[in-house]
N, CA, C and O atoms as a Tripos MOL2 file, in Angstrom:
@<TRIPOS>MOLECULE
protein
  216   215    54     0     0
PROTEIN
NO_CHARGES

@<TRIPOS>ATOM
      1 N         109.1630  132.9820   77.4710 N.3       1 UNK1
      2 CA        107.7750  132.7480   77.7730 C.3       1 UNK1
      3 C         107.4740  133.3720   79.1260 C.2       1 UNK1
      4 O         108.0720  133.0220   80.1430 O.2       1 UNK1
      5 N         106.4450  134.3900   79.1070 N.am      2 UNK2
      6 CA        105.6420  135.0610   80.1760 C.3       2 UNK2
      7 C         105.3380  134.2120   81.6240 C.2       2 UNK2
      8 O         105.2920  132.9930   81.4550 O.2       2 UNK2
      9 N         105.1350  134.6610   82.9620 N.am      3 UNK3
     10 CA        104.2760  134.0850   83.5090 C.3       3 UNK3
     11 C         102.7950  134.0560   83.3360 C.2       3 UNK3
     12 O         102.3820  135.1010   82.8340 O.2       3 UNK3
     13 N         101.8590  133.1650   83.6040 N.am      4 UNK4
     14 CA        100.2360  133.3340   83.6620 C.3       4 UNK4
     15 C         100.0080  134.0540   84.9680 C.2       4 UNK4
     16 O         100.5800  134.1690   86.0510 O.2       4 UNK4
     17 N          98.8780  134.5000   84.3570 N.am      5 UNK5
     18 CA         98.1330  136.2720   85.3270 C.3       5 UNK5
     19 C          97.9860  135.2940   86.3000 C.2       5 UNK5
     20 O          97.5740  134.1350   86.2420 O.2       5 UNK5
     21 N          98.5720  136.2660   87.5740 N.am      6 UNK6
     22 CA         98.4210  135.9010   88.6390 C.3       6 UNK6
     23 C          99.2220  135.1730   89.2330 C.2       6 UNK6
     24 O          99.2860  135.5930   90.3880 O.2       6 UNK6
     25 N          99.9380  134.2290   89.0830 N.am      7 UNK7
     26 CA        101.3200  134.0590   89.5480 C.3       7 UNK7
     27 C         102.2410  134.3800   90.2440 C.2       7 UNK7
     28 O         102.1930  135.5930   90.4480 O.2       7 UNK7
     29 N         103.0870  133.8990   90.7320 N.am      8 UNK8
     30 CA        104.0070  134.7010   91.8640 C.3       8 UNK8
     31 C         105.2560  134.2660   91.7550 C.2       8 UNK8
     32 O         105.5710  133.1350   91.3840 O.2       8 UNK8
     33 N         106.0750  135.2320   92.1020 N.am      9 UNK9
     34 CA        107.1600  133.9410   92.2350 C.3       9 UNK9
     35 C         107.3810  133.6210   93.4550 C.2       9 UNK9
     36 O         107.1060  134.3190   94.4300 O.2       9 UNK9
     37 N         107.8560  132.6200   93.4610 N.am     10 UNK10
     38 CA        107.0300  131.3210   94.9770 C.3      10 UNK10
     39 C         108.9920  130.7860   95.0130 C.2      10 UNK10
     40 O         109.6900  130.4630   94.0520 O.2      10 UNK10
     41 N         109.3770  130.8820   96.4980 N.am     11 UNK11
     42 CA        110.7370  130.3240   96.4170 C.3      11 UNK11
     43 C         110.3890  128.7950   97.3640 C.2      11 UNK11
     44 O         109.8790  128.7210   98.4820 O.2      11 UNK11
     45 N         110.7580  127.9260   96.6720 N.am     12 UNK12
     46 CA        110.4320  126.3110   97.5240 C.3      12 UNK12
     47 C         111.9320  126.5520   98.5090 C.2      12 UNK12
     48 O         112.9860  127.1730   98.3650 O.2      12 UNK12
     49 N         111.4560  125.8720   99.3150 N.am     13 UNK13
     50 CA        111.9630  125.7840  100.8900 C.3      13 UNK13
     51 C         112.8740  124.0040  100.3480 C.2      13 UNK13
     52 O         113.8340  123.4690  100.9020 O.2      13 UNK13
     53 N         112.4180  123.7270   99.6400 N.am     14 UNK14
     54 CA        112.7610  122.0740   99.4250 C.3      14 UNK14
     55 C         113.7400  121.9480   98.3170 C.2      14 UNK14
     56 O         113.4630  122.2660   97.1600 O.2      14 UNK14
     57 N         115.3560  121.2870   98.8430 N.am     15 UNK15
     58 CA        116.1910  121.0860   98.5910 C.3      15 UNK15
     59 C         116.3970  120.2280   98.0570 C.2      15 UNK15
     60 O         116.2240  119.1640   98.6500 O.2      15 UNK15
     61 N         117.0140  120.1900   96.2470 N.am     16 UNK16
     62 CA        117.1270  119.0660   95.8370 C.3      16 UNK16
     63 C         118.2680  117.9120   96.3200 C.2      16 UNK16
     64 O         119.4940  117.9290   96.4370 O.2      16 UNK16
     65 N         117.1640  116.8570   96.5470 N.am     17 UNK17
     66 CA        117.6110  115.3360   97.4390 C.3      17 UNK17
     67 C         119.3350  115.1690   96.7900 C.2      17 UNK17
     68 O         119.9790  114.3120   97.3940 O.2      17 UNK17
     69 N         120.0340  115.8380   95.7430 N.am     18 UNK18
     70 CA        121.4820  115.8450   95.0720 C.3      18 UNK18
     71 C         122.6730  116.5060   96.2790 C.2      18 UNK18
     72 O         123.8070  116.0750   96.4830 O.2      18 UNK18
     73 N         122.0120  117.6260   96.9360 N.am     19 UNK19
     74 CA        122.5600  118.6640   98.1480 C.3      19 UNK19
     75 C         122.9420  117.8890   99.4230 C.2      19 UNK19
     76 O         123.6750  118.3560  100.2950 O.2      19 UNK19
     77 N         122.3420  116.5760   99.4590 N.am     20 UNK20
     78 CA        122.4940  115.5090  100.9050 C.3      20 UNK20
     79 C         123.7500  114.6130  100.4840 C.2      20 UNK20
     80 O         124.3610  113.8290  101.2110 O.2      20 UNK20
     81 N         123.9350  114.8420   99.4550 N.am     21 UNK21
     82 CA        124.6000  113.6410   98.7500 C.3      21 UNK21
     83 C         125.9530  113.8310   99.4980 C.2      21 UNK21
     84 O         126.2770  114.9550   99.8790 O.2      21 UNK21
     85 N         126.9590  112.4540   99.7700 N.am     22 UNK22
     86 CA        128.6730  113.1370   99.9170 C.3      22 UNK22
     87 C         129.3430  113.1610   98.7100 C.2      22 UNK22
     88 O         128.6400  113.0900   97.7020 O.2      22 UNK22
     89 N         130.0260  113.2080   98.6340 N.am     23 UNK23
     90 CA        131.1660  113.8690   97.9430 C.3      23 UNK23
     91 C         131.1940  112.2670   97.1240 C.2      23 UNK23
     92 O         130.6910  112.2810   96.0010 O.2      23 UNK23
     93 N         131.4940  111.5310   97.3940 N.am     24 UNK24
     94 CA        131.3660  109.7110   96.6490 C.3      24 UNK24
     95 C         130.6070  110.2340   95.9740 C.2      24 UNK24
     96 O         130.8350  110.7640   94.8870 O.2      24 UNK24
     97 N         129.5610  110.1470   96.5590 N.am     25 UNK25
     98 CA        128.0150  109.8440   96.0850 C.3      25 UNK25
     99 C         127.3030  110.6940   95.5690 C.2      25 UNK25
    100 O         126.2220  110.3780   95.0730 O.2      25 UNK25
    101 N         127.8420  112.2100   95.5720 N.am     26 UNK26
    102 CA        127.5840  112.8730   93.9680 C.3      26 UNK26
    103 C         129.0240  112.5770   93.0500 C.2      26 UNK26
    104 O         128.8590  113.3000   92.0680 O.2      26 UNK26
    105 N         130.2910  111.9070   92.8910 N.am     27 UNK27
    106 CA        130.4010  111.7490   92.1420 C.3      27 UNK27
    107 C         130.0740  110.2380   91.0800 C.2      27 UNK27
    108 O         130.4650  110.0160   89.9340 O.2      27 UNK27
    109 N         129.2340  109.4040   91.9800 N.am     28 UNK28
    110 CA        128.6610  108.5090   91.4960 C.3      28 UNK28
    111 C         127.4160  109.1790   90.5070 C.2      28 UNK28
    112 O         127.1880  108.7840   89.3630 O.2      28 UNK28
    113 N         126.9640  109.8420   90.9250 N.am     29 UNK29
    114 CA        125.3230  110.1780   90.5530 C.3      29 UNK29
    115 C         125.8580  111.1770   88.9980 C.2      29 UNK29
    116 O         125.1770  111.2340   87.9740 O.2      29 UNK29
    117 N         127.2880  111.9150   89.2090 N.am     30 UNK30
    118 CA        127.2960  112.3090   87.7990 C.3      30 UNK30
    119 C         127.5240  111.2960   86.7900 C.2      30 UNK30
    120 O         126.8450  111.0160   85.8030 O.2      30 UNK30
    121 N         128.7190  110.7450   87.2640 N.am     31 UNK31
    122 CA        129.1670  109.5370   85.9660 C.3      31 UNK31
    123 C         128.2100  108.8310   85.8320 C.2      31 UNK31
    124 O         128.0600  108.2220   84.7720 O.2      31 UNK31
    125 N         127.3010  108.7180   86.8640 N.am     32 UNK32
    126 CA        125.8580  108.0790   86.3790 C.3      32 UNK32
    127 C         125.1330  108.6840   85.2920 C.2      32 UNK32
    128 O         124.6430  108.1270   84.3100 O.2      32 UNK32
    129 N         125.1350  110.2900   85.7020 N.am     33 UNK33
    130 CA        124.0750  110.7560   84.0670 C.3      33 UNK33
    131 C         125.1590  110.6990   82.7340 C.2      33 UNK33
    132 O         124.9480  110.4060   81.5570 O.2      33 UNK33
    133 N         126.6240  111.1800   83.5640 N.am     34 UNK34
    134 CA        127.3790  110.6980   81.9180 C.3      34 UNK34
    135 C         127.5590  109.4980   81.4120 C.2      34 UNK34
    136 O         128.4190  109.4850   80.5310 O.2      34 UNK34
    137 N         127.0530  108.4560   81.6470 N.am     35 UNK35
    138 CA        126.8140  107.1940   81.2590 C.3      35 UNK35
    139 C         125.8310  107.2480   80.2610 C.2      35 UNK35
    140 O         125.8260  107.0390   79.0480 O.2      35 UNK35
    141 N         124.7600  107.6820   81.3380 N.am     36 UNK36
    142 CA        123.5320  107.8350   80.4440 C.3      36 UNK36
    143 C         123.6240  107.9340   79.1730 C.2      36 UNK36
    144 O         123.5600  107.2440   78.1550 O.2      36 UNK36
    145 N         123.8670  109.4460   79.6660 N.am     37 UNK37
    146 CA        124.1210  110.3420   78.0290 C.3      37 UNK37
    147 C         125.4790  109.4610   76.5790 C.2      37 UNK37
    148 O         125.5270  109.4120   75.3500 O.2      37 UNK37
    149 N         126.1700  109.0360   77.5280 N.am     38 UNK38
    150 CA        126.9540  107.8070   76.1040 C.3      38 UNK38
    151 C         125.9600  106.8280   75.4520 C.2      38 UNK38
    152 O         125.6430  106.6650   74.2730 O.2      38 UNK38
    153 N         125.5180  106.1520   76.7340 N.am     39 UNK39
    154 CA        124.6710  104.8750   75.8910 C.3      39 UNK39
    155 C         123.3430  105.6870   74.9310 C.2      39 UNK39
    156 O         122.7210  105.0840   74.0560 O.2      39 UNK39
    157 N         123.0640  107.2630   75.3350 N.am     40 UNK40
    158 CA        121.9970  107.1970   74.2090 C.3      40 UNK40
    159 C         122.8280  108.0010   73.2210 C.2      40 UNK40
    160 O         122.5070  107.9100   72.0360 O.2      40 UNK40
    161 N         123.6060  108.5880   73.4730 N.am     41 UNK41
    162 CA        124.2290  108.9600   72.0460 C.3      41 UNK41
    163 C         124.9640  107.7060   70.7970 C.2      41 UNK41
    164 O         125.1700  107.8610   69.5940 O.2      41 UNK41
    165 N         125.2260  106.4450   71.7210 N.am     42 UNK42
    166 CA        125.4920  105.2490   71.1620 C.3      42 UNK42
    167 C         124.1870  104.6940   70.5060 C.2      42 UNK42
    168 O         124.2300  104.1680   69.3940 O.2      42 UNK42
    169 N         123.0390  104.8200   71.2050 N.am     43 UNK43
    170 CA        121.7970  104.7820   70.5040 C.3      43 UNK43
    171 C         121.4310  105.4630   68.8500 C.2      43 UNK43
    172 O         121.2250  104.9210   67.7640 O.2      43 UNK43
    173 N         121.4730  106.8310   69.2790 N.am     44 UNK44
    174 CA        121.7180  107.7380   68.1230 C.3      44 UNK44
    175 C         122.7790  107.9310   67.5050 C.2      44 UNK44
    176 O         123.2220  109.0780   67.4360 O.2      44 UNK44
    177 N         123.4140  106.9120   66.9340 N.am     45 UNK45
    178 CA        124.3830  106.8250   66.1730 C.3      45 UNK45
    179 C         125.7880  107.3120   66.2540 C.2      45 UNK45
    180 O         126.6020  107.0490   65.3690 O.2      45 UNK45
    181 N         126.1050  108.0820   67.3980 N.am     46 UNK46
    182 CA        127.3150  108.4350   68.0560 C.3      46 UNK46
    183 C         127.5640  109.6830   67.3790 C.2      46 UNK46
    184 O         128.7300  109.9710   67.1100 O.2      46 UNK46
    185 N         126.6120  110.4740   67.0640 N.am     47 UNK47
    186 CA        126.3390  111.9730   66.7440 C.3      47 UNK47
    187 C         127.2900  112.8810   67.4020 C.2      47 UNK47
    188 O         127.7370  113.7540   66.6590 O.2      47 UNK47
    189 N         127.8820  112.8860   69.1320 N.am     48 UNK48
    190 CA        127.8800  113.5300   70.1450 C.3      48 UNK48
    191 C         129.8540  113.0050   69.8280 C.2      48 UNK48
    192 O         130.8770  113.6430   69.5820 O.2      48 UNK48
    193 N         129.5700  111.7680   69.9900 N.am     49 UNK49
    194 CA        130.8430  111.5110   69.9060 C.3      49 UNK49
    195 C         131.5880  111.8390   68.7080 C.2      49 UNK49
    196 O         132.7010  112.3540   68.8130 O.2      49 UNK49
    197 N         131.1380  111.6170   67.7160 N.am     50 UNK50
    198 CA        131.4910  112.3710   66.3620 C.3      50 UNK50
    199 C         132.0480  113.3900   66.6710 C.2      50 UNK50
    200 O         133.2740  113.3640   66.7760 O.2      50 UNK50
    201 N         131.2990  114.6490   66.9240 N.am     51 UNK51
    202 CA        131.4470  115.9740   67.3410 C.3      51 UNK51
    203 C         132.9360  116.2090   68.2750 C.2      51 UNK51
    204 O         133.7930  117.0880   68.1880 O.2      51 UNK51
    205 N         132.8420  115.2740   68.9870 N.am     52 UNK52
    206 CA        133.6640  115.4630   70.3470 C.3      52 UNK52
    207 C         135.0570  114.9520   69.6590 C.2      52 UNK52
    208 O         136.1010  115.2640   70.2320 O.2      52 UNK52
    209 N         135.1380  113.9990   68.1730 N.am     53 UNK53
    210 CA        136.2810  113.9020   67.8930 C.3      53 UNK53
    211 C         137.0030  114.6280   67.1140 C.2      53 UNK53
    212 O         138.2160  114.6160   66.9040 O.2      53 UNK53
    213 N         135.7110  115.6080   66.4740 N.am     54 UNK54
    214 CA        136.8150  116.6660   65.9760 C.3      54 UNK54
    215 C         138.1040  117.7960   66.0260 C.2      54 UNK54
    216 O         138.5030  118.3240   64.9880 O.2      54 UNK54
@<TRIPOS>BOND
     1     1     2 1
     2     2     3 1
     3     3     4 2
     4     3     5 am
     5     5     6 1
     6     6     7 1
     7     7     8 2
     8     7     9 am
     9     9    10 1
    10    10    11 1
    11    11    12 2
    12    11    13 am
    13    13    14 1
    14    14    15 1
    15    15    16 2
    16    15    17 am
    17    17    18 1
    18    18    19 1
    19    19    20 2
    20    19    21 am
    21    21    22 1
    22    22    23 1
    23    23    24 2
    24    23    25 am
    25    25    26 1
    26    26    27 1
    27    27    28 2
    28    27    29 am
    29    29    30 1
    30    30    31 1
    31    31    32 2
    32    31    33 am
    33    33    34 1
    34    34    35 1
    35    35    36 2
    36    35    37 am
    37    37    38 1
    38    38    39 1
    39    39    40 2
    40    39    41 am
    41    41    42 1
    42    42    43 1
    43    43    44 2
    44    43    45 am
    45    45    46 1
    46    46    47 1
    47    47    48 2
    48    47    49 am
    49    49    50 1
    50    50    51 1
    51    51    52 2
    52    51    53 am
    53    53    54 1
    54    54    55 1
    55    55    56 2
    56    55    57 am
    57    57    58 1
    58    58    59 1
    59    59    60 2
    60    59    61 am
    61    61    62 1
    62    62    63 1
    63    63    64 2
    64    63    65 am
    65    65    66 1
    66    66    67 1
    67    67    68 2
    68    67    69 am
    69    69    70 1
    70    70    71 1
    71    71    72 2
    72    71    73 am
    73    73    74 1
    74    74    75 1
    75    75    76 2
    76    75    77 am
    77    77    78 1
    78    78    79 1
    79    79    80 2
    80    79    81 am
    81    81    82 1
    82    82    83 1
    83    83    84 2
    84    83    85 am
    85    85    86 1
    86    86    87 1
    87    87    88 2
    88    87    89 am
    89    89    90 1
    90    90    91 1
    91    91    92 2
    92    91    93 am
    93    93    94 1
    94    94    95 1
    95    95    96 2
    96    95    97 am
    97    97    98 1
    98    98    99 1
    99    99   100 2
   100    99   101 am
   101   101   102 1
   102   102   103 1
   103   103   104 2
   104   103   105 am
   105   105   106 1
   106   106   107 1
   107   107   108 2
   108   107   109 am
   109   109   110 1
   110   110   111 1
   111   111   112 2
   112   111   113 am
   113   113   114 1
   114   114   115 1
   115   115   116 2
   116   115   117 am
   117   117   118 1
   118   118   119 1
   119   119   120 2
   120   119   121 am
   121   121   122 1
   122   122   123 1
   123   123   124 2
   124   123   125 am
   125   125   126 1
   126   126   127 1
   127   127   128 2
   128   127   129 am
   129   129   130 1
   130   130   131 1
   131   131   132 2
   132   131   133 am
   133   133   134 1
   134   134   135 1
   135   135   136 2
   136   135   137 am
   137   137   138 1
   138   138   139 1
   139   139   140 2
   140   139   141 am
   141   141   142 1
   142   142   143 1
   143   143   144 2
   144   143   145 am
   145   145   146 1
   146   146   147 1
   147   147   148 2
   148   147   149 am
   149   149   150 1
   150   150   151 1
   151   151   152 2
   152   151   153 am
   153   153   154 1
   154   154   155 1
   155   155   156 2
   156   155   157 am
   157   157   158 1
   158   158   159 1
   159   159   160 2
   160   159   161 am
   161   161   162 1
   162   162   163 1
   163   163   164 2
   164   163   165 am
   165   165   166 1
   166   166   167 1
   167   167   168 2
   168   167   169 am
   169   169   170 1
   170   170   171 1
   171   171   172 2
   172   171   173 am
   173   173   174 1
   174   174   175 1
   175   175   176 2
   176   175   177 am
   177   177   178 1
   178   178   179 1
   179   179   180 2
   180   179   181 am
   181   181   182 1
   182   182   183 1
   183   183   184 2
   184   183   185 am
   185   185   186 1
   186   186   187 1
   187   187   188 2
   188   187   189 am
   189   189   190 1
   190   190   191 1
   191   191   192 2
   192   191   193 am
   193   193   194 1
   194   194   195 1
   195   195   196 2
   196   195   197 am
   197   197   198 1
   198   198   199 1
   199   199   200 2
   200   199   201 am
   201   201   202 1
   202   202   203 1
   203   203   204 2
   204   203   205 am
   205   205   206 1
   206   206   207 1
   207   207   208 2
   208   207   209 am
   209   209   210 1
   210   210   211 1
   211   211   212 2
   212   211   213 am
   213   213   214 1
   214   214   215 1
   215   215   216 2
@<TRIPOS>SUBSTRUCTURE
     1 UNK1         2 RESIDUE 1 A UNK
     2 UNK2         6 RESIDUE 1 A UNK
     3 UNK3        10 RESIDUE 1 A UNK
     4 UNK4        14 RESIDUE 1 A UNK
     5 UNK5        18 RESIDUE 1 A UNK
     6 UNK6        22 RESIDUE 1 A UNK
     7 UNK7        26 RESIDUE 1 A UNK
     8 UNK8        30 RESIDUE 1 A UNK
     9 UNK9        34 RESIDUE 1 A UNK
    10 UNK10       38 RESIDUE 1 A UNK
    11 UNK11       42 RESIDUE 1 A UNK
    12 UNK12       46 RESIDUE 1 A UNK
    13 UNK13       50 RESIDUE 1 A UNK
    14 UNK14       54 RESIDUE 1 A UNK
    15 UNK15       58 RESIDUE 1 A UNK
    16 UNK16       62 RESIDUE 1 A UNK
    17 UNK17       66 RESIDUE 1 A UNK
    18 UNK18       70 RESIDUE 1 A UNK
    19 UNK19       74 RESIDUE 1 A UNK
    20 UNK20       78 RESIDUE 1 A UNK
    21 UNK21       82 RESIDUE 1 A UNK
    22 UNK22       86 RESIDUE 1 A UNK
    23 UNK23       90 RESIDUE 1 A UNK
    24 UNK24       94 RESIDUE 1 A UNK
    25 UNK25       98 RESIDUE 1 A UNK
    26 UNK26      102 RESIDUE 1 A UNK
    27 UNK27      106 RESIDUE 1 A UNK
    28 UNK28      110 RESIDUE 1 A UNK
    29 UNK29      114 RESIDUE 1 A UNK
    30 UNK30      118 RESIDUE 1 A UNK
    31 UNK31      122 RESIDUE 1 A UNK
    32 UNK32      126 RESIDUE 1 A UNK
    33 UNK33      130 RESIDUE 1 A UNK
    34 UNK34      134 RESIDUE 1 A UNK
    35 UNK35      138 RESIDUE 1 A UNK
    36 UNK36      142 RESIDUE 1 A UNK
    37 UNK37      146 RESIDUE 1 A UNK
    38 UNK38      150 RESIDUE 1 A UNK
    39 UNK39      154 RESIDUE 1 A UNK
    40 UNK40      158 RESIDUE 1 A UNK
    41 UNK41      162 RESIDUE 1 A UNK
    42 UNK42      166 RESIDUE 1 A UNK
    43 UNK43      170 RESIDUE 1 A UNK
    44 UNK44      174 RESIDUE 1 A UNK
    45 UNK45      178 RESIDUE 1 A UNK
    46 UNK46      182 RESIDUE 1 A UNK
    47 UNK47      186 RESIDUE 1 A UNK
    48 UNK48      190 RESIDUE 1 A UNK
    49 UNK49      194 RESIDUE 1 A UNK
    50 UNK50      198 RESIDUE 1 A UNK
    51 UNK51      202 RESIDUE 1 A UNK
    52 UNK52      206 RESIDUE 1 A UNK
    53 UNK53      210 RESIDUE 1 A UNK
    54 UNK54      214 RESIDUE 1 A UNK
């Protein structure tokens, strides 16, 4: 998908708040989204995990 006329590309100066993190505390923040991602694949019927046991 194109940009719209007129557009730019624009570089943000603003660092995602993940880059401050230490070393703990991004590896908290991943096992945090891989959590996530279990309990909704446990949601959806364990589709992911299926896959992953083949």
């Amino acid at each position: 998908m194109g940009r719209h006329i007129g557009s730019k590309n624009i570089k943000s100066n603003i660092r995602p708040s993940a880059s401050n993190l230490s070393t703990e505390e991004r590896i908290h923040f991943i096992a945090n989204i891989i959590i996530d991602k279990i309990i909704e694949d446990q949601k959806n019927g364990g589709i992911l995990f299926k896959k992953l046991m083949l």
